[in-house]
C-alpha positions in Angstrom: 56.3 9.0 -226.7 52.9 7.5 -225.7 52.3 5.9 -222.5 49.3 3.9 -221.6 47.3 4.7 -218.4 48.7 1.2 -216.6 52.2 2.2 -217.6 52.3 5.7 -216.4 50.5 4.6 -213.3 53.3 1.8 -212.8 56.2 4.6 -213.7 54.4 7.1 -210.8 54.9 4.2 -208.5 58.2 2.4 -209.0 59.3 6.5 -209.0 57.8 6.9 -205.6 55.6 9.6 -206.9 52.7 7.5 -205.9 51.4 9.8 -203.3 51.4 12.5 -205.5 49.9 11.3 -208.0 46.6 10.5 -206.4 46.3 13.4 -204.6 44.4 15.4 -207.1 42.2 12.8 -207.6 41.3 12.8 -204.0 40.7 16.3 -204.2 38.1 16.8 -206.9 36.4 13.7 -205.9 36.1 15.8 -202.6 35.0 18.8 -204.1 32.6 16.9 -206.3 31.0 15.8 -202.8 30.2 19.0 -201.7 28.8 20.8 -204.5 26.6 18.0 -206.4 23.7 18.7 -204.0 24.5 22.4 -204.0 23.8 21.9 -208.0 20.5 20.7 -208.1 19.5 24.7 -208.2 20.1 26.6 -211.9 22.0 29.4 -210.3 24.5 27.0 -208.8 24.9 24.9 -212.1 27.5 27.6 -213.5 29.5 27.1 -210.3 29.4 23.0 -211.0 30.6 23.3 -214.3 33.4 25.2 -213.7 34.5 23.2 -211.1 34.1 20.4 -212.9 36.3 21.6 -215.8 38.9 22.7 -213.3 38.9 19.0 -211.8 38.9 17.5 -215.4 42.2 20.3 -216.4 43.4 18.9 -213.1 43.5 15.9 -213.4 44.9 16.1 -217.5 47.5 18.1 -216.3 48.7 15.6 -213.9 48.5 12.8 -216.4 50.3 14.9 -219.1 52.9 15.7 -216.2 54.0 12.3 -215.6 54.1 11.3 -219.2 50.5 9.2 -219.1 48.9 11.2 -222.0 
């Protein structure tokens, strides 16, 4: 079963799981804010990245959860 990105996004609404569904979002755009400045230096670039990832997993997870992906 494939769902497009409007579709899913439409399903998370008319489902009332809305709220949800943008709060990861939210949340690595947050994180995002804090460390970009932070990785300017090499030694903090590792940390970045891994963040990064962990907000890109994120935020495939949540897709893949409500039947986006």
């Amino acid at each position: 079963m494939t769902h497009n990105l409007s579709e899913g996004a439409i399903k998370a609404f008319e489902t009332g799981q809305s709220e949800s569904f943008q709060i990861p979002v939210l949340q690595v755009i947050s994180q995002l804010k804090e460390i970009v400045p932070a990785a300017t230096s090499a030694n903090k670039m590792t940390r970045f990245r891994a963040i990064v990832s962990d907000g890109v997993s994120s935020i495939n997870g949540m897709f893949y959860h409500f039947g986006i992906l």
